[in-house]
Backbone and ligand atoms as CSV (ligand in chain L), in Angstrom:
chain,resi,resn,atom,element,x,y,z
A,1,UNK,N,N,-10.749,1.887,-80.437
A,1,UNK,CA,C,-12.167,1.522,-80.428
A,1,UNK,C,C,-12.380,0.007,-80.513
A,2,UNK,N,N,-11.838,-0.907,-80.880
A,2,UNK,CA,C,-12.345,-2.265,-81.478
A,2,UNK,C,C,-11.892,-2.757,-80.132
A,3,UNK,N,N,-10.889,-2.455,-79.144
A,3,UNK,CA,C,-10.423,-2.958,-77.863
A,3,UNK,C,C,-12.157,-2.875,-77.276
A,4,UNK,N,N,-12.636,-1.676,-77.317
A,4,UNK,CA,C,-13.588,-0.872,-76.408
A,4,UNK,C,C,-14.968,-1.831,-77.045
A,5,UNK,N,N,-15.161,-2.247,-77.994
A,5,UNK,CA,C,-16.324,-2.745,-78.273
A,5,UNK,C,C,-15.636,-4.399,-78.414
A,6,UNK,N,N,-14.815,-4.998,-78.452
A,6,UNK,CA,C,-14.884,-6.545,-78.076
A,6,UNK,C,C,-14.617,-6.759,-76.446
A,7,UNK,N,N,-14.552,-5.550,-75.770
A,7,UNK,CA,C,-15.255,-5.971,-74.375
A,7,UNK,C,C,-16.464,-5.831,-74.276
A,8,UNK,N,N,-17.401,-4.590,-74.991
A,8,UNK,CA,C,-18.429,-4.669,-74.559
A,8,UNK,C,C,-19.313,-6.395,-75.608
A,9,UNK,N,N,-18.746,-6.936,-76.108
A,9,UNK,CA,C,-19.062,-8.224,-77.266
A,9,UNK,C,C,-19.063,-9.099,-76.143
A,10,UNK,N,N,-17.916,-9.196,-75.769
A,10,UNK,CA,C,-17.545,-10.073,-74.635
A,10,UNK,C,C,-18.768,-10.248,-73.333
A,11,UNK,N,N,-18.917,-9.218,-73.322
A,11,UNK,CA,C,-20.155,-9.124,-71.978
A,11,UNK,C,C,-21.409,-9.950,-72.374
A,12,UNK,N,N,-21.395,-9.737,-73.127
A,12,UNK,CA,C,-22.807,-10.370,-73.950
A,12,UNK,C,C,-22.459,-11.586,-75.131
A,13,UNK,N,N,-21.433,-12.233,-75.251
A,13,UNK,CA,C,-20.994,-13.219,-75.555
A,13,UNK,C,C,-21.287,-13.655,-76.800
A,14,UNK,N,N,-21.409,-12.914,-77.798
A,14,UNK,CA,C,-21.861,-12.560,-79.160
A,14,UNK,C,C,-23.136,-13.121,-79.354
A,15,UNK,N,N,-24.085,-13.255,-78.662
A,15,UNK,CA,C,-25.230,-13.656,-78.577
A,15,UNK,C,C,-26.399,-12.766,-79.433
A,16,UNK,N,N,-27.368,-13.147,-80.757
A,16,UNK,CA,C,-27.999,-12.751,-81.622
A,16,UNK,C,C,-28.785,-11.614,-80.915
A,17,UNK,N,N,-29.550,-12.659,-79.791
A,17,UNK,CA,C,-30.685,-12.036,-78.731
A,17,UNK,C,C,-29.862,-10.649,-78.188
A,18,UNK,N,N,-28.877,-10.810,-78.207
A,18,UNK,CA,C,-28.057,-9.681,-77.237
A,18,UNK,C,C,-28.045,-8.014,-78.045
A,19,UNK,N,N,-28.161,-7.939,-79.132
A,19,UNK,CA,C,-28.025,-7.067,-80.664
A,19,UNK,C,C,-28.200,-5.561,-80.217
A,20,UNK,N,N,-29.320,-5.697,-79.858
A,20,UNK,CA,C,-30.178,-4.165,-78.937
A,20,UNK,C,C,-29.331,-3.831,-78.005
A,21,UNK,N,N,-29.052,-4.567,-76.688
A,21,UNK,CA,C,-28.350,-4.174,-75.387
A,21,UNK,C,C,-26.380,-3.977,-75.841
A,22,UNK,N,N,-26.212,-4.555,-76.800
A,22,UNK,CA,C,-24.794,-4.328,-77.697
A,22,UNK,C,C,-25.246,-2.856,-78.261
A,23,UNK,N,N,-26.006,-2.442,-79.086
A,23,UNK,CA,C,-26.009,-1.219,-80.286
A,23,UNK,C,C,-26.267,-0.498,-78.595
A,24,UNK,N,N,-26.854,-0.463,-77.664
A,24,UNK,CA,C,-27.346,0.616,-76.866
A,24,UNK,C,C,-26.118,0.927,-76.227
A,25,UNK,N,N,-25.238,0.356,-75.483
A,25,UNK,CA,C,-23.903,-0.109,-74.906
A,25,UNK,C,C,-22.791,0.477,-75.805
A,26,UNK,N,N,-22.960,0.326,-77.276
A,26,UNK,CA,C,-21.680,0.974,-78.080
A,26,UNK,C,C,-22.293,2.598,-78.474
A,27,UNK,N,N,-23.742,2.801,-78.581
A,27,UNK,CA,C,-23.967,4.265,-78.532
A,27,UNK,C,C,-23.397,4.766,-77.389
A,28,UNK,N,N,-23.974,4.417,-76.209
A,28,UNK,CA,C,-23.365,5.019,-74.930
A,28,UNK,C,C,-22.593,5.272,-74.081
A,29,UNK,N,N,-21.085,4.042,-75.194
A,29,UNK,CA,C,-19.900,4.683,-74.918
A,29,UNK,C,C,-19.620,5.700,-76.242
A,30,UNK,N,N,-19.766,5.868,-77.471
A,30,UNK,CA,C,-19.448,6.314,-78.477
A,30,UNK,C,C,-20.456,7.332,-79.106
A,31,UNK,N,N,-21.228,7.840,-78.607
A,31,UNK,CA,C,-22.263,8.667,-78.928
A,31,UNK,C,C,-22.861,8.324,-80.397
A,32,UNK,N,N,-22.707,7.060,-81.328
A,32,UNK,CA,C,-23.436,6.748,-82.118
A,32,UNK,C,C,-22.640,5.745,-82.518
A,33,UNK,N,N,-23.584,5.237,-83.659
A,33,UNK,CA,C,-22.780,3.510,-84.140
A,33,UNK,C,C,-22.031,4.567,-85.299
A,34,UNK,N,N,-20.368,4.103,-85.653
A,34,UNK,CA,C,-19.921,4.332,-86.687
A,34,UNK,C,C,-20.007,3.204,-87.576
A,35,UNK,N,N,-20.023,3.527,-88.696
A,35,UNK,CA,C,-19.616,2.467,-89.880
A,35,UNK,C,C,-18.489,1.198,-89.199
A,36,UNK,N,N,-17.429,1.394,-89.030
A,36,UNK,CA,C,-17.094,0.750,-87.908
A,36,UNK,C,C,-17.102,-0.378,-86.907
A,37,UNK,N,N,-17.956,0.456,-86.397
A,37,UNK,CA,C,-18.581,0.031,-85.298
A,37,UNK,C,C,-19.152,-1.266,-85.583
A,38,UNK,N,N,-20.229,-0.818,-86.631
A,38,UNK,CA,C,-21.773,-1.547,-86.889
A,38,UNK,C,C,-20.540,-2.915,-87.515
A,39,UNK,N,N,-19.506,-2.632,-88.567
A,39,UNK,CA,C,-19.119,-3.621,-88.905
A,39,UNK,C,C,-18.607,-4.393,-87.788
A,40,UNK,N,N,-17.739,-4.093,-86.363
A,40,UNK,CA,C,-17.208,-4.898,-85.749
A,40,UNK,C,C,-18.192,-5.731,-84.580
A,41,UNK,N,N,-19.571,-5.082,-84.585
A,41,UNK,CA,C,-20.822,-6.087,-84.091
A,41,UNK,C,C,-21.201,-7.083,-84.490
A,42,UNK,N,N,-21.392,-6.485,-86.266
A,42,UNK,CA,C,-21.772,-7.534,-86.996
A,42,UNK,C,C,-20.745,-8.751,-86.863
A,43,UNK,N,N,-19.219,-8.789,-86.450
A,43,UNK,CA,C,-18.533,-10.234,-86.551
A,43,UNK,C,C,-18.801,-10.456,-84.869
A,44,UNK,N,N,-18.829,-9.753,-84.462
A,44,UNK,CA,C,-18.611,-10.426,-83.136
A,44,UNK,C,C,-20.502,-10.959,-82.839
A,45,UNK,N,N,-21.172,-10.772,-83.457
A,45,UNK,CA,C,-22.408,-11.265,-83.718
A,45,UNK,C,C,-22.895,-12.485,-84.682
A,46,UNK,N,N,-21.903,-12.833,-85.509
A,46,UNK,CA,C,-21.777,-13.672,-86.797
A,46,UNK,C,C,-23.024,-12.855,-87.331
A,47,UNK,N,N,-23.117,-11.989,-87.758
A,47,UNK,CA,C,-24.414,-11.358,-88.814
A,47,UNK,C,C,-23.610,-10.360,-89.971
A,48,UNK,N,N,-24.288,-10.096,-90.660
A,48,UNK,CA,C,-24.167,-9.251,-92.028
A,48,UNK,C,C,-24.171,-8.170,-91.525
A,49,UNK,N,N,-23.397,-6.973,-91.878
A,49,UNK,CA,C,-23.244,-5.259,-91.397
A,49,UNK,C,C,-24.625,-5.141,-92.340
A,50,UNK,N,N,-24.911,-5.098,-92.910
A,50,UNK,CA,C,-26.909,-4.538,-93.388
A,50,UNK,C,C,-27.280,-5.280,-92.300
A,51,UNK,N,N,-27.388,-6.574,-91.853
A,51,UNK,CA,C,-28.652,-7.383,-91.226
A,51,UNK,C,C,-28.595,-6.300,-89.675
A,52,UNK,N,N,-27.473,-5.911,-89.409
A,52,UNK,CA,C,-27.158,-5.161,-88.105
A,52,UNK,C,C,-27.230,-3.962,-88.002
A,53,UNK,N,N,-27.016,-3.064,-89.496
A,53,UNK,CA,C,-27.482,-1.705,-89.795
A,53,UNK,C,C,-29.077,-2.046,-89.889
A,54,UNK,N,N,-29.814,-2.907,-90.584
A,54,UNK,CA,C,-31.330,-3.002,-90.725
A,54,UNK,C,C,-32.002,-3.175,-89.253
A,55,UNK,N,N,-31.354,-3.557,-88.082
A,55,UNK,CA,C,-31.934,-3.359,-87.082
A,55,UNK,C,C,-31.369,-2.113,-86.544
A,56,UNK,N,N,-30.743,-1.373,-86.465
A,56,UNK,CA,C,-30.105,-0.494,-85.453
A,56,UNK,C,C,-31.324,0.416,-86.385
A,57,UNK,N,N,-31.441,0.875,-88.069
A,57,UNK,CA,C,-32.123,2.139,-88.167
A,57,UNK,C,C,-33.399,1.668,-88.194
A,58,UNK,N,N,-34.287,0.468,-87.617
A,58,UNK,CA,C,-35.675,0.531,-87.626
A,58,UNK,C,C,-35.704,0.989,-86.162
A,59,UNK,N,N,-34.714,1.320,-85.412
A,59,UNK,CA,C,-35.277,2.369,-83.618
A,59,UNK,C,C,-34.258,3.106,-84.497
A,60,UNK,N,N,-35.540,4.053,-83.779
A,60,UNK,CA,C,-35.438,5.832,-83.497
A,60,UNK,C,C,-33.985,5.993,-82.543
A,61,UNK,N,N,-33.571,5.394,-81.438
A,61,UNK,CA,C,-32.842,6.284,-80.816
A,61,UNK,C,C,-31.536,5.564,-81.343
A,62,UNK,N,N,-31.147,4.979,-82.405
A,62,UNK,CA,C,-29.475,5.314,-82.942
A,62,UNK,C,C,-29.595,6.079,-83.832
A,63,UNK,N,N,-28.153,6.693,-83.632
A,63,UNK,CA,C,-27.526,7.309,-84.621
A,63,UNK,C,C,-26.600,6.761,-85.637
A,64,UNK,N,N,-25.910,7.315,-86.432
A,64,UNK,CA,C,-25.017,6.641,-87.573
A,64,UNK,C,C,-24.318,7.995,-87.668
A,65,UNK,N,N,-24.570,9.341,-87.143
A,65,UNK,CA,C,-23.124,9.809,-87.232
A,65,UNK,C,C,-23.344,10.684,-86.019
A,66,UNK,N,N,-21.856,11.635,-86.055
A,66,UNK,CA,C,-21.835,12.115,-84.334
A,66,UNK,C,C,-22.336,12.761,-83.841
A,67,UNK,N,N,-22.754,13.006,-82.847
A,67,UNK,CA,C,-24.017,13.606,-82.312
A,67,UNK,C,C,-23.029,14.764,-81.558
A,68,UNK,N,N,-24.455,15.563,-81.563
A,68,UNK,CA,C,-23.720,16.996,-80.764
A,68,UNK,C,C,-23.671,16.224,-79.086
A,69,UNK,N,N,-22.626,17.087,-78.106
A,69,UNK,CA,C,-22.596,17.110,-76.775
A,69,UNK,C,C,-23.763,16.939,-75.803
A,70,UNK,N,N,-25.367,17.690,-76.623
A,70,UNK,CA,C,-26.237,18.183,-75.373
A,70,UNK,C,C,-27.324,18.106,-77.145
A,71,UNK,N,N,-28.611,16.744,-76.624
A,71,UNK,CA,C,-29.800,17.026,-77.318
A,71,UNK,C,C,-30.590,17.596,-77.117
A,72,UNK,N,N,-31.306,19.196,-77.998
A,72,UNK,CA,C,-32.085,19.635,-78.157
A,72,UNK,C,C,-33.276,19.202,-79.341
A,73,UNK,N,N,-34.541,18.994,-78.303
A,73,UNK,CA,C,-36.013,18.061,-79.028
A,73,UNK,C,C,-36.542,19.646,-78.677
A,74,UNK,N,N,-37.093,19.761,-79.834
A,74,UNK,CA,C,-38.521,20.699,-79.972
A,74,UNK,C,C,-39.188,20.278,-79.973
A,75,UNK,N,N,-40.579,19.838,-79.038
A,75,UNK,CA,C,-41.707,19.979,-79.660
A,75,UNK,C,C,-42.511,20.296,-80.350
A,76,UNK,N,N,-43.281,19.711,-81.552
A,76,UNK,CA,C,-44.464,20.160,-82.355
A,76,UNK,C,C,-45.431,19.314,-82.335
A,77,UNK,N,N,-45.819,18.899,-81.459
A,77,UNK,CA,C,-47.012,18.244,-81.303
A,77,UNK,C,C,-48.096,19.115,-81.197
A,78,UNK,N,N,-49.527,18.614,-81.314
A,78,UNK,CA,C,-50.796,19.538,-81.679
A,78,UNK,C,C,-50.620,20.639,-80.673
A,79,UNK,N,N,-50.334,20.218,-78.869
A,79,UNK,CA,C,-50.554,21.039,-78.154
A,79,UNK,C,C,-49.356,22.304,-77.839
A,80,UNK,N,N,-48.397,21.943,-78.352
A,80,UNK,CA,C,-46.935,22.696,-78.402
A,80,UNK,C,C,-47.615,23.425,-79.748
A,81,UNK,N,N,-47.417,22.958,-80.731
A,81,UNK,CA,C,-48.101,23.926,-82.108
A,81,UNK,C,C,-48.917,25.119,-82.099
A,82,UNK,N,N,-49.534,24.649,-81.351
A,82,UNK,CA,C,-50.958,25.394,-81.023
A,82,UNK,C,C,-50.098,26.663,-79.995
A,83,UNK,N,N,-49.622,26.280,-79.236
A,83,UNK,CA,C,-48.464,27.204,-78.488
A,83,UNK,C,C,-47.535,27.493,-79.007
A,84,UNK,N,N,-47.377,27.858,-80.290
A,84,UNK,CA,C,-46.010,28.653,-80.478
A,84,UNK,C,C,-44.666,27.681,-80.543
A,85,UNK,N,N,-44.505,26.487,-80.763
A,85,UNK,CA,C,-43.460,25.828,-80.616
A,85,UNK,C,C,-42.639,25.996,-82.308
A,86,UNK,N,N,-43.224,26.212,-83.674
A,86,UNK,CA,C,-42.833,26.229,-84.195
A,86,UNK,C,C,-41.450,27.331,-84.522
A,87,UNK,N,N,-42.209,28.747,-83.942
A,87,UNK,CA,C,-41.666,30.058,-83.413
A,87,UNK,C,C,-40.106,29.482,-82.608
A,88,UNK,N,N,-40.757,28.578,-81.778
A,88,UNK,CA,C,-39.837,28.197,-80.707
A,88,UNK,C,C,-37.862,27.164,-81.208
A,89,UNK,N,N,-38.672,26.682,-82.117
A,89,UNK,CA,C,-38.294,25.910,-82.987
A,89,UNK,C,C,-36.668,26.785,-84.013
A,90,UNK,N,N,-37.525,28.090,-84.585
A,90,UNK,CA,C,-37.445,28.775,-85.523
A,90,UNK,C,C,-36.422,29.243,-84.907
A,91,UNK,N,N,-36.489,30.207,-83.326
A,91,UNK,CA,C,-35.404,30.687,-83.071
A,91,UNK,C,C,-33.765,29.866,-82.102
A,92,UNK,N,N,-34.759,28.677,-81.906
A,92,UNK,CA,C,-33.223,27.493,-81.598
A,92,UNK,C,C,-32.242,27.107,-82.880
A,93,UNK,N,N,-33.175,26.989,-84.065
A,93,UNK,CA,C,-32.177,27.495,-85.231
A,93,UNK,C,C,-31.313,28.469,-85.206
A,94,UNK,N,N,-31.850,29.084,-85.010
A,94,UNK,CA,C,-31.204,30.698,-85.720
A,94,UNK,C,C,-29.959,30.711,-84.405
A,95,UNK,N,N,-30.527,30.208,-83.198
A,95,UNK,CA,C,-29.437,30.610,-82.117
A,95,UNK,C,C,-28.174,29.774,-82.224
A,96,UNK,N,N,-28.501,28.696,-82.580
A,96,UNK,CA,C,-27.393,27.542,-83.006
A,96,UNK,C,C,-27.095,27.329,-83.639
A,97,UNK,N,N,-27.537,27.755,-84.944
A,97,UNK,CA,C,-27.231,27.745,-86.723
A,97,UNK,C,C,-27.304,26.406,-87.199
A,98,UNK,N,N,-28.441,25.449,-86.871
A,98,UNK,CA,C,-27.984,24.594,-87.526
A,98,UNK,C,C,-29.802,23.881,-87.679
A,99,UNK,N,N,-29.892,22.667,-88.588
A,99,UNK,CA,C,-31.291,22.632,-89.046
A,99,UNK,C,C,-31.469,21.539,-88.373
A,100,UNK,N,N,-32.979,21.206,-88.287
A,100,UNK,CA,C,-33.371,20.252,-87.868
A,100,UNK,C,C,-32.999,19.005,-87.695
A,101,UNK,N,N,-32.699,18.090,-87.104
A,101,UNK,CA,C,-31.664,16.894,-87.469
A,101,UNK,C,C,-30.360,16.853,-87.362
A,102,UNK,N,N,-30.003,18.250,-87.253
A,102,UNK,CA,C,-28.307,18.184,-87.910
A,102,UNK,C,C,-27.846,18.268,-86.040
A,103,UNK,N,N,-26.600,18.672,-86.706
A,103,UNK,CA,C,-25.612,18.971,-85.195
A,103,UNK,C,C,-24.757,20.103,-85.471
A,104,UNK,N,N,-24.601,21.311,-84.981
A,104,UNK,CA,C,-24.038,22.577,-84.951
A,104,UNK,C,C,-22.578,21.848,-85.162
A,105,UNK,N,N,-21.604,22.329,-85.805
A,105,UNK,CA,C,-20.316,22.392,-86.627
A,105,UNK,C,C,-19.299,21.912,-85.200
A,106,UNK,N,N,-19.315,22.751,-84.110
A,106,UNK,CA,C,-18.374,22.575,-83.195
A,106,UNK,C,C,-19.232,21.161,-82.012
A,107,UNK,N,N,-19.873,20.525,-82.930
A,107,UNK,CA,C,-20.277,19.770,-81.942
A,107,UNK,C,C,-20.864,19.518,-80.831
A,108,UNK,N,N,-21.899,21.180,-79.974
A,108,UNK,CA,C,-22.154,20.868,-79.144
A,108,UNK,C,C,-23.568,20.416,-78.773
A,109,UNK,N,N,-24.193,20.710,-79.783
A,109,UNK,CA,C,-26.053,20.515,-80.053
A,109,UNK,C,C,-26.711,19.560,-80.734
A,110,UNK,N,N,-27.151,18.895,-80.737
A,110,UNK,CA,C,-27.866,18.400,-82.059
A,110,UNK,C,C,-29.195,18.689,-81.810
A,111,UNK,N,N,-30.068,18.893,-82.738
A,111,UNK,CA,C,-31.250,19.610,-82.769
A,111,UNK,C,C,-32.331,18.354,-83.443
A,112,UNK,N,N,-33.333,18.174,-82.509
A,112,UNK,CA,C,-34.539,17.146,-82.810
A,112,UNK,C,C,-35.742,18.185,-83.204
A,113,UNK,N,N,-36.642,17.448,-83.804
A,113,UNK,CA,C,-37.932,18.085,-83.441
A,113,UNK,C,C,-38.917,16.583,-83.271
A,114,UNK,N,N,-39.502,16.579,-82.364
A,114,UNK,CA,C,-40.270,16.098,-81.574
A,114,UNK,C,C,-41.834,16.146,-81.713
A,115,UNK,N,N,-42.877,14.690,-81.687
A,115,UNK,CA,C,-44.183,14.812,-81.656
A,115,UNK,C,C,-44.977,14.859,-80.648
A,116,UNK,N,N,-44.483,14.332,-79.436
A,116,UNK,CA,C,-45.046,14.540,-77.622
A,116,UNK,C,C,-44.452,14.471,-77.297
A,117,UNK,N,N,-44.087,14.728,-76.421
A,117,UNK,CA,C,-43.255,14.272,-75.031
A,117,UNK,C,C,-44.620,14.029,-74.225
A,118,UNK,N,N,-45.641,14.187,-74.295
A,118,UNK,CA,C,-46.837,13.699,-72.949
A,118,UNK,C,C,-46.258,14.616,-72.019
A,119,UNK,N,N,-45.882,16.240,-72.361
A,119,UNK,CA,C,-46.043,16.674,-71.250
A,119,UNK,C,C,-46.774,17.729,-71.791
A,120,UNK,N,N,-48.200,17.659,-72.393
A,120,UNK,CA,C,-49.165,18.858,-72.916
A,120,UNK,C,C,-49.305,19.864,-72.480
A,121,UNK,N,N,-50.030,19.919,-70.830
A,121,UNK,CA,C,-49.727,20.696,-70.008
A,121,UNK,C,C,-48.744,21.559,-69.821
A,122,UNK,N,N,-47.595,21.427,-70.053
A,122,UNK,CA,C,-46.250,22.551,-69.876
A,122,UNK,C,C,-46.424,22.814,-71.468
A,123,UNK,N,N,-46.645,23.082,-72.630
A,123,UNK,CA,C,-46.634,23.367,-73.818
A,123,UNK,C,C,-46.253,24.957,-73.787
A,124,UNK,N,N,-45.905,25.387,-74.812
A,124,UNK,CA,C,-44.816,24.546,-75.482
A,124,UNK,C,C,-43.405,23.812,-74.863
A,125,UNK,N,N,-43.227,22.700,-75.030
A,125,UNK,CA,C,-42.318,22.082,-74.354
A,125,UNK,C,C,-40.670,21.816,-75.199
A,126,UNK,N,N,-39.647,21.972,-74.316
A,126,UNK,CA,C,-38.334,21.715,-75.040
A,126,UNK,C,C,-37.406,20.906,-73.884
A,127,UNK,N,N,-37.084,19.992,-74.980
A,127,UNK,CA,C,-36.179,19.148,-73.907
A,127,UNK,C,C,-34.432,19.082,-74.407
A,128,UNK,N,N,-33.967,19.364,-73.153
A,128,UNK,CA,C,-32.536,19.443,-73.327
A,128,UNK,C,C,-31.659,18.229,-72.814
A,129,UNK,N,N,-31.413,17.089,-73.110
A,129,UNK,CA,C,-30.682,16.025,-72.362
A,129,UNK,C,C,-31.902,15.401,-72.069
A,130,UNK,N,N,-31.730,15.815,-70.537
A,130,UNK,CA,C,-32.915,15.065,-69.596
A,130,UNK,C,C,-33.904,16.456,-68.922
A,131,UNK,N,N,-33.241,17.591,-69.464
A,131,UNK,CA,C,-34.073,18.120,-68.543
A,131,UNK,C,C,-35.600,19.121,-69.325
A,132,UNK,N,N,-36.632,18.813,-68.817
A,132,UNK,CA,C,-37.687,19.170,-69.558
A,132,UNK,C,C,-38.112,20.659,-69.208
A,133,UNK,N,N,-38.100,21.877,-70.038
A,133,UNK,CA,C,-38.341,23.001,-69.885
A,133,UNK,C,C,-39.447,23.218,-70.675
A,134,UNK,N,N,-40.592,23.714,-69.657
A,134,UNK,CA,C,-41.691,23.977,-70.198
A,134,UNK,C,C,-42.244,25.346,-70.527
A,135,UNK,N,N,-43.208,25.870,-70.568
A,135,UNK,CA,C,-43.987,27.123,-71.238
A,135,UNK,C,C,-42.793,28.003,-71.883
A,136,UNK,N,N,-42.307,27.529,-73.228
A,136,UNK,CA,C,-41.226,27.836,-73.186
A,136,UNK,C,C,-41.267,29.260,-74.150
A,137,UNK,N,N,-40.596,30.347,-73.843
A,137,UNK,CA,C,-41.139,31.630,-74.851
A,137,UNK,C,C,-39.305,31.675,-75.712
A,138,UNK,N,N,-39.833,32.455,-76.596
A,138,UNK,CA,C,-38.330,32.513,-77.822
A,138,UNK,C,C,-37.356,33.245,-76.909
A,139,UNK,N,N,-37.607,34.004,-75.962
A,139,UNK,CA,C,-36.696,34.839,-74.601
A,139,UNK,C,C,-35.785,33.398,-74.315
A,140,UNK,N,N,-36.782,32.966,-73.353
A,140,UNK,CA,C,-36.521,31.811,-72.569
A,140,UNK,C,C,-35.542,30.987,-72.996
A,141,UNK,N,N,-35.528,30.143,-74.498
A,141,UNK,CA,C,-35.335,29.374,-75.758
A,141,UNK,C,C,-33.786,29.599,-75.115
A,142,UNK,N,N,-33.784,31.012,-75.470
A,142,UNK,CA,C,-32.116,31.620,-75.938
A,142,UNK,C,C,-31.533,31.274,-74.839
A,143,UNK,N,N,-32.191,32.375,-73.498
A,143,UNK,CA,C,-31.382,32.148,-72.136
A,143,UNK,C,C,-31.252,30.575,-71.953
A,144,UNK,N,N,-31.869,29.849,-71.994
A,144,UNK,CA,C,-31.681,28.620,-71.813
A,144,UNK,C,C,-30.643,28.084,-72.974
A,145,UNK,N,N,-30.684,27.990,-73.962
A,145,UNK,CA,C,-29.375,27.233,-74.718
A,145,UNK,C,C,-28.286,28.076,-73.802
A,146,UNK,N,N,-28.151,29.293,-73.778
A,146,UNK,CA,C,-26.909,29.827,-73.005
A,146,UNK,C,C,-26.461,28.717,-71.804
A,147,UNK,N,N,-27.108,28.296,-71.569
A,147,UNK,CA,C,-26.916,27.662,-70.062
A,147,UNK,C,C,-26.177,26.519,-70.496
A,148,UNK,N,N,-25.915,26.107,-71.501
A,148,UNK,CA,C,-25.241,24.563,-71.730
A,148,UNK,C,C,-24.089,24.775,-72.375
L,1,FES,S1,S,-47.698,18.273,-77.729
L,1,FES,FE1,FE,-45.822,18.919,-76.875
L,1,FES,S2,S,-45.708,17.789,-75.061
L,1,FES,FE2,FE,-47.512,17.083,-75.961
């Protein structure tokens, strides 16, 4: 790993301004910042591992530990709610065994829950990766995790 992230340092030439496009670059080879990690930014950044952990957890999209294979976001926003998303929610648990936030044991899920996606219209909405599955019923939920 430290080969794999003082090239990606290198690209960006330990530059302060650079911090974001570095943490996005070492998630997306490594599916999250490790302890690690965050420390070998912080030198190749000249910064403090807090000053570099204090930016990576004020955004939403790092992680700090390993993420399942394939993200599952539930929606619960007003218009998903109102549709049954909690239901929806309830049985992606139960199908994957694992809670909100977490990541199923063998690694292949990690499970979000979600406030819009801005796609109201398809409500209740569930997003898998990239792909957005809408009017989604607890049937559906299942056959669909099957698919990944
Ligand atoms: S409330 Fe679910 S997509 Fe908007």
């Amino acid at each position: 790993m430290p080969d794999e992230l003082a090239k990606i340092a290198a690209e960006y030439g330990g530059e302060k301004g650079a911090l974001i496009p570095v943490l996005q670059k070492v998630q997306g080879k490594f599916g999250y910042l490790s302890k690690e990690a965050i420390s070998q930014i912080a030198k190749f950044s000249r910064m403090s591992e807090s000053e570099v952990f204090g930016v990576a957890s004020f955004y939403a999209q790092f992680y700090f530990s390993r993420r399942g294979q394939h993200t599952v976001k539930v929606c619960l926003g007003t218009a998903c709610h109102v549709r049954g998303g909690e239901r929806i929610l309830d049985e992606v648990k139960r199908e994957l065994d694992v809670e909100s936030g977490g990541t199923t044991k063998d690694y292949k899920f990690s499970l979000e829950r979600v406030a819009c996606f801005g796609s109201c219209a398809l409500a209740p909405v569930v997003v898998i990766d990239k792909d957005v599955h809408g009017r989604m019923t607890v049937a559906k939920a299942k056959e669909i995790l099957s698919e990944y």
